[in-house]
N, C-alpha and C positions, 0 to 999 in steps of 0.2 A: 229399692230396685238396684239388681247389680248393673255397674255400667261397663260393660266389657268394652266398649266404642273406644271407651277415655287411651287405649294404647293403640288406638288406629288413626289418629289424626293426623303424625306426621310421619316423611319417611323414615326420619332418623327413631323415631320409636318403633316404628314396625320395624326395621330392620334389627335394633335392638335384642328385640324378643322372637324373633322368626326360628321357627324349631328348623324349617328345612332349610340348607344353605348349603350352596353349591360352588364350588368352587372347581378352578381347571384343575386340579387332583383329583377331580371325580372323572373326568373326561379320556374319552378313548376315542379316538380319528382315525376313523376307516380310510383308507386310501388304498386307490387300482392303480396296478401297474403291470404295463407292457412293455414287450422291446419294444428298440428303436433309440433313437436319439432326438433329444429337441421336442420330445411328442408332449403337448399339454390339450388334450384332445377333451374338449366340452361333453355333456353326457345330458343330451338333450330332455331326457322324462327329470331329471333332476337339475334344474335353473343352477349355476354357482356350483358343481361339483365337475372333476373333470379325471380323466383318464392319462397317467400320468410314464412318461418314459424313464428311468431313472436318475439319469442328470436332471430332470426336473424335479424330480419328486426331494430329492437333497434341497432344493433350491424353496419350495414348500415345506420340508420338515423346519426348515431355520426359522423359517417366518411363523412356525407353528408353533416352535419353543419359544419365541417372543410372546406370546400370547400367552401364557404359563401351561401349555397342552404337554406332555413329555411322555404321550404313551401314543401309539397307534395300531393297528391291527390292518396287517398287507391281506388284499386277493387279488391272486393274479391271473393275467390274461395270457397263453400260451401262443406261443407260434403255432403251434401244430398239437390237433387232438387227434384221438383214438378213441376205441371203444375200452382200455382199460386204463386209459390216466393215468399212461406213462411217466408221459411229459411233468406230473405232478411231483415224484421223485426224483428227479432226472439232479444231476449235482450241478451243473450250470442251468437249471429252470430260470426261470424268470424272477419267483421268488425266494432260490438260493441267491443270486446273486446280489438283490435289493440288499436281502437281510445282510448281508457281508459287508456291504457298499453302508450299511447303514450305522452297523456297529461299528467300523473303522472311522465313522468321521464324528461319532456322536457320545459313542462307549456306553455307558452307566447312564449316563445324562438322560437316554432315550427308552423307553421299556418298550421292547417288538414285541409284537404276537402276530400269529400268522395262523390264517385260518386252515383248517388240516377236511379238506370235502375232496371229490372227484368231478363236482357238476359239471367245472366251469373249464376240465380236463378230458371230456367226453364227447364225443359227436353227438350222443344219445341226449347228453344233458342230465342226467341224472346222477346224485351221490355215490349210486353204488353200481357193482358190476350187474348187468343182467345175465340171469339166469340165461346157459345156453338152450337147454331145452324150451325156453320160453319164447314161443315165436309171438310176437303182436300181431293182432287186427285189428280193423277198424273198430269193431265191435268190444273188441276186449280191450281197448289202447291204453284202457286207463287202469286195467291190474295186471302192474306191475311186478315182476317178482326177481327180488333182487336174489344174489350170492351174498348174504351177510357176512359167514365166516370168510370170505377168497376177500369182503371188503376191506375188513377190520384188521384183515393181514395185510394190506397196500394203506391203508391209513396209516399204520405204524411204522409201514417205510417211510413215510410222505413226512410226517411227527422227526425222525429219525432224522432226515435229511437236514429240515427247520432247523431241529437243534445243531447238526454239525458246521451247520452257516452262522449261528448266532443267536437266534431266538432265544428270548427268554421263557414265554409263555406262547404253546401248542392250544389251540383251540378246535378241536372236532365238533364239525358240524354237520356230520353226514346223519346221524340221527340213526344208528346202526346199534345193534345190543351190543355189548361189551367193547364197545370203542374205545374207552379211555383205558380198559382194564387192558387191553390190548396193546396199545401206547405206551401206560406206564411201564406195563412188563422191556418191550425193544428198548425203553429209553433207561433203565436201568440196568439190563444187560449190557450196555454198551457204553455206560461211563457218563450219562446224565442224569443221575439222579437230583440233580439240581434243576435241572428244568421242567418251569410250573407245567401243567396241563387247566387248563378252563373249559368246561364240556358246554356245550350248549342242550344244557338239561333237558330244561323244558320249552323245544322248539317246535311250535304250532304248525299247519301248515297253511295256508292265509294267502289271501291274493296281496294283502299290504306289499311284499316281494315283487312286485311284479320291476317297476324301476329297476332294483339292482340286478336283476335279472339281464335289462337289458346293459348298464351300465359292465357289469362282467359278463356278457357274453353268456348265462348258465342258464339259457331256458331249457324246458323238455323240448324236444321233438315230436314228441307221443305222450300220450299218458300225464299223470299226476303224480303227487308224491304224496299225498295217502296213506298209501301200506308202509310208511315207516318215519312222517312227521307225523306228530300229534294232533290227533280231533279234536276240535275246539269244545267240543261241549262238554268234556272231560279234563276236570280241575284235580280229581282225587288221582288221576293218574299222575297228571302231572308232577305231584308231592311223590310219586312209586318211581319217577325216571330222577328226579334229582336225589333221592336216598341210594337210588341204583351207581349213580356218579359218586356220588360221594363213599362209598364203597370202594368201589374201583380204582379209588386215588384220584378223583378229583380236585386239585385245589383249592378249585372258583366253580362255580354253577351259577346258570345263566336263564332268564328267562326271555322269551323270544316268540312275537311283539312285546313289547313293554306297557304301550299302553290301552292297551286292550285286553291285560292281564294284568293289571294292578291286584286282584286278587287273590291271584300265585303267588306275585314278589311277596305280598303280604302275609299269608299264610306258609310262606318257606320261608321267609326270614322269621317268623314266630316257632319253626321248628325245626330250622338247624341253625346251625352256628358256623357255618363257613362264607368265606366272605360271597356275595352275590352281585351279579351283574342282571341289567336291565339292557334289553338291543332296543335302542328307539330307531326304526327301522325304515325305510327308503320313501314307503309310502304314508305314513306318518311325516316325515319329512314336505313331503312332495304336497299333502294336504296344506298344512301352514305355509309353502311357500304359494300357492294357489290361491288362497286366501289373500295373502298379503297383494297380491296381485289384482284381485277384486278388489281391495281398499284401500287403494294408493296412502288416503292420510295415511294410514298406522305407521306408513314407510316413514312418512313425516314428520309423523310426530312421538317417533320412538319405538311406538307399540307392539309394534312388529317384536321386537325384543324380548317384551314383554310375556306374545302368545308364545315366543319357545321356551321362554324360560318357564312357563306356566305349564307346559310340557314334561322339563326334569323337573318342578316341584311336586309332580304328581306320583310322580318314580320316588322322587328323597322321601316322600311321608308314607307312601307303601312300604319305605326302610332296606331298597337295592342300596349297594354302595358306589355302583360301577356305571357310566352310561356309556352306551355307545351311541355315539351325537350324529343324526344325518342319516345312516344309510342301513342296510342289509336286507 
């Protein structure tokens, strides 16, 4: 009889042999931020996550680099929307200024990405510009019909902007055809050819979202987002949007939820070869900390630790490289 048991008995031999191992090099720290000064403002559907003004958020990145974390991904919360997310590109935005604030006190040491949508810059709440012809009703609220191409050219401003603040890595997430190919072209014409882009390839659309929704401010007002995230019931597409990023000059490609999609990561890390990300996402977050709330020991006696780490080992052996820990 084979005894496979005999390398489970203790920690130090499981740990040994553990094919999945995670470390803060894998980690990526979502962090909101708004004007203001002093603001360290609580983000109640997410226990321990909080809204952040940028003299705070400095003051959390240090204690974030102690912890061995040295990447983050900014979304920010505007003073003022409109219906075409202005404010998104604007040179002193909110999240110009973070990122400038962030490479002056941190340089190399920190790797920014900043996420490149219109939601969370729209009265509408939606990624993309609405179609003008497209009146809503009650009836129809939920199809939506965006301006793709009027989008994909205000996202490559948005990309544009990122980079001239500091950004290393551009992330679009609007979920728009030819977004990155859009991006790359502005940021190449304009002397960044060094700055990554990471597409969020394969971005479902899922009530998991619903928290960071409220946490940035980007719900709809109307309607769904449907006509331009991905159907869940549809896996082989999903492998046709990250081959479509990766075309278009994607860096990194990303799948999104993560764990409700371990079979994406799995099957697109089996066939490409570009590095991959996993978004483990607000409401996945929000479950485990629920839990832990229903079962005080676990708090006590470690566990708790445990169910999230049990979380990115489920992402490392589906073989992402990248997690994004907590939120989206």
């Amino acid at each position: 009889m084979r005894r496979l048991n005999r390398l489970r008995k203790g920690k130090a031999t499981r740990d040994l042999i553990a094919q999945a191992r995670i470390g803060p090099d894998n980690l990526v720290m979502p962090c909101f931020v708004r004007e203001g000064r002093k603001v360290r403002e609580p983000v109640e559907a997410m226990p321990g996550v909080f809204r952040f003004s940028q003299d705070e958020l400095l003051k959390e990145i240090e204690q974030l680099k102690r912890s061995g974390v040295s990447s983050v991904i900014l979304f920010g919360l505007p003073g003022e929307k409109d219906d075409a997310g202005r404010q998104a590109y604007s040179e002193n935005g909110v999240i110009q200024k973070v990122v400038r604030a962030l490479k002056k006190n941190f340089g190399d040491e920190l790797a920014v990405i900043t996420d490149v949508c219109l939601c969370g810059y729209t009265k509408h709440g939606h990624c993309g510009v609405i179609k003008k012809s497209h009146k809503v009703t009650k009836s129809q609220g939920h199809q939506i019909k965006i301006d793709n191409n009027k989008t994909i050219n205000i996202l490559a401003k948005i990309a544009l902007s990122h980079a001239r603040a500091g950004a290393d890595i551009v992330a679009p997430s609007a979920m728009m055809d030819g977004q990155v190919a859009a991006i790359r072209e502005g940021l190449d014409k304009n002397g960044f050819g060094d700055t990554a882009i990471m597409g969020y390839s394969a971005k479902f659309a899922s009530n998991f979202y619903g928290p960071f929704r409220e946490a940035a401010g980007s719900g709809m007002k109307f309607g769904d987002r449907k006509s331009y995230q991905m159907d869940f019931r549809n896996s082989d597409e999903a492998l046709r949007e990250i081959e479509a990023d990766i075309q278009e000059g994607a860096d990194i490609v990303m799948v999104k939820p993560a764990l409700a999609y371990l079979d994406i990561i799995a099957r697109a890390k089996e066939k490409f070869s570009v590095p991959l990300a996993a978004f483990n996402v607000s409401g996945e977050y929000a479950m485990v900390r629920t839990y832990l709330k229903m079962s005080p020991s676990h708090q006590v006696t470690g566990n708790g630790k445990t169910v999230g780490f049990g979380d990115f080992d489920c992402h490392k052996k589906s073989r992402s490289g990248y997690y994004y820990n907590l939120l989206g």
